[in-house]
N, C-alpha and C positions, 0 to 999 in steps of 0.2 A: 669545297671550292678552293679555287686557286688567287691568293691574292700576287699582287705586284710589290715590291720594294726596292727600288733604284738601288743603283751603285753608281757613285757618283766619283769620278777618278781622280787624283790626286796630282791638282793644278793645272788639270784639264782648263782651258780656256771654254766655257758656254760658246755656242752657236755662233752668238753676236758679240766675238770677238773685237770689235770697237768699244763694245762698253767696260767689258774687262780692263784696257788701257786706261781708261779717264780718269783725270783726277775731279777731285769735286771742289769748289769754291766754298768761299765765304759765304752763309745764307745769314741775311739778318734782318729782326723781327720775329726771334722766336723765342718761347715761353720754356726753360730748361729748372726741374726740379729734380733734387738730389735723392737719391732711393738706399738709405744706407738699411743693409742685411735684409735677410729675409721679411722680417717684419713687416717690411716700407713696400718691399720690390714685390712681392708675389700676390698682394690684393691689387694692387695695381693693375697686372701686369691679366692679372684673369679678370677681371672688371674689364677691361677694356677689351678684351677677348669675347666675354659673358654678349656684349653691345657688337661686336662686328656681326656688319649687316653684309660687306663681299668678300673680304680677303684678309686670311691671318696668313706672317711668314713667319717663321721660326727656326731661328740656326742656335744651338748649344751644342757645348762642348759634352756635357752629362745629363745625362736624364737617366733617373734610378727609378725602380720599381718599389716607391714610398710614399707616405702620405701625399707628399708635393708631384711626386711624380702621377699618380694617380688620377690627383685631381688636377690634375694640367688633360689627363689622357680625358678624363669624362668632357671638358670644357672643350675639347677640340672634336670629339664625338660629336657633342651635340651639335657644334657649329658645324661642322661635315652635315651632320644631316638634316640642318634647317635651309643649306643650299650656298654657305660660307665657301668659297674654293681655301681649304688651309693644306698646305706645304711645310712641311718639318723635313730640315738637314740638320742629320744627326752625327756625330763624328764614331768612328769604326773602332775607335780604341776606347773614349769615354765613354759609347753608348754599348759597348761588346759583350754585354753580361744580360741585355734584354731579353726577355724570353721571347721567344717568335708567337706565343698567344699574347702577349703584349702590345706587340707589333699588326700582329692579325685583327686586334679586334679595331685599332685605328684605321688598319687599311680598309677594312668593310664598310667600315662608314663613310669612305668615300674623303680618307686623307693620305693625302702623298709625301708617301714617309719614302727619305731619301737618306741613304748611309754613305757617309764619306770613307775612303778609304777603306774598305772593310776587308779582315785579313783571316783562314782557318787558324785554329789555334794549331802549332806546332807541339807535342808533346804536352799537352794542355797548358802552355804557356802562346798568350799572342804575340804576335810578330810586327803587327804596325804598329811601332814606336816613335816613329818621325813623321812629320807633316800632316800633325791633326788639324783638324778644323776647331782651333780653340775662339773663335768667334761667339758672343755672343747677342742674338740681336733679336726681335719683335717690332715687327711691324703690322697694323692694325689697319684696314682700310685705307692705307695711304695717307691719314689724319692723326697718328699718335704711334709714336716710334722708343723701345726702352733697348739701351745699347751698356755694356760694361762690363765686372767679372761675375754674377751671380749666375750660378745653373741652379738647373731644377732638381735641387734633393734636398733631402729637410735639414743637411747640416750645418745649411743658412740659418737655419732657427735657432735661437736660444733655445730652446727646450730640447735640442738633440743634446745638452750637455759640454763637458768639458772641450769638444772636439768640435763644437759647432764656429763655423768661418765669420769672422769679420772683413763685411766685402759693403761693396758700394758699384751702383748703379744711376743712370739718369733717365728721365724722362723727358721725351721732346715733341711740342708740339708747334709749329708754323712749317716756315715754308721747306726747311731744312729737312724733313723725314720724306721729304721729294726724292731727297738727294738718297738718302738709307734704303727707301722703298725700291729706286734703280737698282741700287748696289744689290738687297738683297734676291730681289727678282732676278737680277744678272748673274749671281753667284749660284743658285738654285736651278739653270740651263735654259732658264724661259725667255725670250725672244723678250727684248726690251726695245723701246725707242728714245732713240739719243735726245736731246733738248739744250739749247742753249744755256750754257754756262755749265754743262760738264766737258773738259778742256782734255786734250791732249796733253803727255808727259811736258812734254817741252814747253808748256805754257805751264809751266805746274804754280798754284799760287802759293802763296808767299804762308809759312806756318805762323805768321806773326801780319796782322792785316796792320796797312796805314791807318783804317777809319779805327776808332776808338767808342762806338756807339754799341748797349749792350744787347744781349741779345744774338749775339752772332756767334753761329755753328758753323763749324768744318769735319766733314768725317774724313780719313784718312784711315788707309790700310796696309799690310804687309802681305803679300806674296811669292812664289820663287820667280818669279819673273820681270814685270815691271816695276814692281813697286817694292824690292827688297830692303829697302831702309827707310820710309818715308814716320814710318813711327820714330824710329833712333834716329831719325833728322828733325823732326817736329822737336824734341828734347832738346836736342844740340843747341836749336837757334833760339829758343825760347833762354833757354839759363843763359845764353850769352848777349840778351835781351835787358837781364835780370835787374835789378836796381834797389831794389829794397830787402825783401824776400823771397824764397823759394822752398816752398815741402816737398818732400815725394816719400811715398806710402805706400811700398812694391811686394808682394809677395816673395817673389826671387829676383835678387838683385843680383846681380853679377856681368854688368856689362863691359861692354870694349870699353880701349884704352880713350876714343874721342871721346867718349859722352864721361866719363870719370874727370877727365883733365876739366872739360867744361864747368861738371859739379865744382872741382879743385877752386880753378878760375875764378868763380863768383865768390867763394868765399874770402880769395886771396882780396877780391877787392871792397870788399864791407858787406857782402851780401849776406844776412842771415839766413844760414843754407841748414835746413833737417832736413835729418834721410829718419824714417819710420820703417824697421825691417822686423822681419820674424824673431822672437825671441822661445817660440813655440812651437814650430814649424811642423806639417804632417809629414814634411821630407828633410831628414836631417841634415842631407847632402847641400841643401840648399842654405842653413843657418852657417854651415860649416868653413859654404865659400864667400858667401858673405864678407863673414869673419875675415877671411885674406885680405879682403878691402882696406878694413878698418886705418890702420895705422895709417896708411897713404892718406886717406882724407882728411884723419882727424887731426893730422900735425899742420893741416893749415887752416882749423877752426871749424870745418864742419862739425853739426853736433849731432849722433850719432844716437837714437832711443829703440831698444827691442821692446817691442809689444810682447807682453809674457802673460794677458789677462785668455787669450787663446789663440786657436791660428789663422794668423792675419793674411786675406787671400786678396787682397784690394789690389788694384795697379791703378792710382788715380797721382796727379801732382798737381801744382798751383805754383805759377810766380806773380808776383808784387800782387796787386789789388783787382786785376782784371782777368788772368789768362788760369786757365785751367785744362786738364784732359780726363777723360774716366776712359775705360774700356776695359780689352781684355787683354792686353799684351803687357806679361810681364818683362824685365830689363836686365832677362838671361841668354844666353844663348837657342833655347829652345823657342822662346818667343820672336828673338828677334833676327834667326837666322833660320828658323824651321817652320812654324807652325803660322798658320793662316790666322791672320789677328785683324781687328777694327778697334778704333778710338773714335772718338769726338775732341776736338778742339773746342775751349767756350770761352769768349772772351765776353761776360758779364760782373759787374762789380759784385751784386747780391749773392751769384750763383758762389762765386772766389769764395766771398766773406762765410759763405754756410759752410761750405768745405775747411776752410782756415779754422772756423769754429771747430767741428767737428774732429779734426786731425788735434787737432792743439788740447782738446779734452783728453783725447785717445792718449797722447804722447804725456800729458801733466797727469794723468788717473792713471793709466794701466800699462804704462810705459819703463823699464829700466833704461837707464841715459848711461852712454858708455864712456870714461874719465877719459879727460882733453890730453893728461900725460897716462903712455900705458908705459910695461916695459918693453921695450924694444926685441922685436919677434921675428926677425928675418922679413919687416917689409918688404927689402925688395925681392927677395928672393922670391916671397909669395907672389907679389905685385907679379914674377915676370912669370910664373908659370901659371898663373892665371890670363896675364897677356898669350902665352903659348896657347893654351886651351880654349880661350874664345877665340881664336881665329882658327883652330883647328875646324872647331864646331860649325864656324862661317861657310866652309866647305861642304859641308855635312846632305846640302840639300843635292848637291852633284852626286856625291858619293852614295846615299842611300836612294836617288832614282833607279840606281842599276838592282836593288836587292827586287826579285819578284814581288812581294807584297806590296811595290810603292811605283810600280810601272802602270802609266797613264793610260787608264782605260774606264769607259763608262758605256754599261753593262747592267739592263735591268735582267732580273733574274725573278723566278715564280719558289713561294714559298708555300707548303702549303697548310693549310688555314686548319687552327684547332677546333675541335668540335663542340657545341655548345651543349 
């Protein structure tokens, strides 16, 4: 038999081109618990899956053919076949190595597996390298929504070993998974209906709310379109918010020249500012540019600690005692100039304080802290060819529309089904 598997194009606006534009507000009134590594995130996250009685959505970046991947595939089987509608958007570069009986046996049961950007390998090397769908997000009957950097392979677990990720996710339940369940229904091409208080650009609210009550969710996203900086803008105004403290705990670090000065900024004026970066990194290239950073920050007192206990995949941050973000966009250029990413904004004092705790272990146990004086290494000279290079890369999303593999089209196509 022949099953279906979307192709889903690459910034393609869904149908309902209005919802794609929205921004989403302040929800508040909602119950946010912290999901650090696999341990936390994936009984959760299928427990609440195991219970949906009509609709699971699910966008990752990886989904691997392993223990986690596995039983994520049985748990969505079965809800397929107990009459669950579940939709899975899977990205064409992280999910590329699927076997098509992998894919078959979800489609049979009646789930709508959908591939973002999906490209023939060239020379058995792939070719979509840019504008993945690094989102990751779950949403559960429209009643319990888990958003951050954790995919579905077991290297979230401790017990995958040396190489297994320290990463961090949240869970959300009130009125704010309203707001996730739009987004992700709208991003997945299904016909949504707009509601009051998802706003237009030009009304876009504020990354930092007047009210001060906890509890309150904001998601915010990064696209090639309307919303190409709303993540690297939510950063900006937040550290320059800042008053007390500020962590951030980034996989790949390597941002533009605003959001650095801003880091600068706050510490120039008493803020005690840590950055938490790879000291372990699954991609070297990333501890390396890093590193360029370093001297710029640290000669006006930021305190600088690599996590060297294994590799750190988190993009979460916190200033003072209220505001916080998780998601999945890290603060390099591929995140914040290419790849299709979601956060959560959280302004709760408990939520801050478990993440403060949590970082502050991470950075005082398994943390090496980088010396306030180094010797002097051609700052600026790094400084500026790393300024040259992220703005090169800001381009990038103009430039690799023209390559075949990344030209907008959405195109289901028939695969056909392995035998049992």
């Amino acid at each position: 038999m022949n099953v279906a598997v979307e192709h889903i194009a690459t910034d393609q606006p869904p149908d309902d081109a209005k919802a794609r534009d929205l921004d989403y507000g302040w929800q508040p009134g909602n119950r946010i618990e912290l999901l650090e590594n696999g341990e936390a995130y994936f009984p959760a996250v299928f427990e609440a899956m195991r219970q949906a009685q009509r609709e699971i959505l699910l966008e990752t970046f990886i989904l691997f053919e392993d223990k986690v991947g596995h039983e994520l595939q049985g748990i969505l089987i079965e809800a397929a076949q107990r009459g669950v509608k579940v939709i899975v958007s899977l990205d064409g570069f992280g999910c590329g190595e699927l076997s098509p009986a992998f894919l078959s046996d979800l489609a049979e049961a009646g789930v709508a597996v959908q591939m973002f950007d999906p490209a023939a390998k060239l020379v058995g090397i792939r070719t979509n390298w840019f504008r993945r769908l690094h989102r990751k997000i779950v949403v559960v009957d429209a009643a319990v929504a888990f958003i951050g950097g954790i995919n579905f392979s077991a290297d979230h677990l401790s017990d995958f070993g040396p190489e297994a990720k320290q990463d961090y996710a949240v869970q959300v339940s009130g009125p704010a998974v309203a707001d996730l369940h739009h987004f992700a229904l709208a991003q997945s091409g299904r016909q949504v209906r707009t509601r009051r208080g998802w706003r237009r650009r030009q009304q876009r609210p504020s990354p930092w709310p007047t009210h001060t009550d906890d509890g309150l969710v904001r998601l915010i996203y990064r696209d090639n379109l309307q919303h190409r900086d709303d993540i690297e803008e939510a950063y900006i105004h937040a550290l320059s918010k800042a008053q007390k403290r500020a962590v951030i705990a980034n996989a790949y670090f390597f941002p533009g020249y605003r959001l650095l000065r801003e880091i600068r900024n706050a510490a120039r004026r008493g803020v005690q500012v840590q950055l938490i970066m790879q000291g372990q990194p699954d991609v070297l290239l990333a501890k390396l540019a890093a590193r360029m950073l370093y001297d710029y920050l640290l000669k006006d007192g930021v305190v600088i600690h690599e996590y060297c206990q294994r590799p750190l995949h988190g993009k979460v941050a916190l200033v003072d005692d209220d505001w916080s973000t998780v998601g999945s966009s890290n603060l390099d250029p591929l995140s914040l100039s290419l790849n299709l990413e979601a956060n959560v904004l959280i302004r709760d004092r408990a939520f801050n304080h478990q993440l403060y705790e949590s970082l502050e272990t991470l950075a005082r146990n398994h943390c090496k802290t980088m010396p306030e004086k180094r010797k002097p290494r051609l700052w600026l000279w790094r400084l500026t060819v790393g300024f040259l290079v992220f703005h090169v890369m800001r381009h990038f999303p103009a430039l690799t529309g023209w390559l075949p593999a990344h030209k907008p089209r959405l195109k289901p196509f028939e695969s056909q089904a392995h035998d049992h």
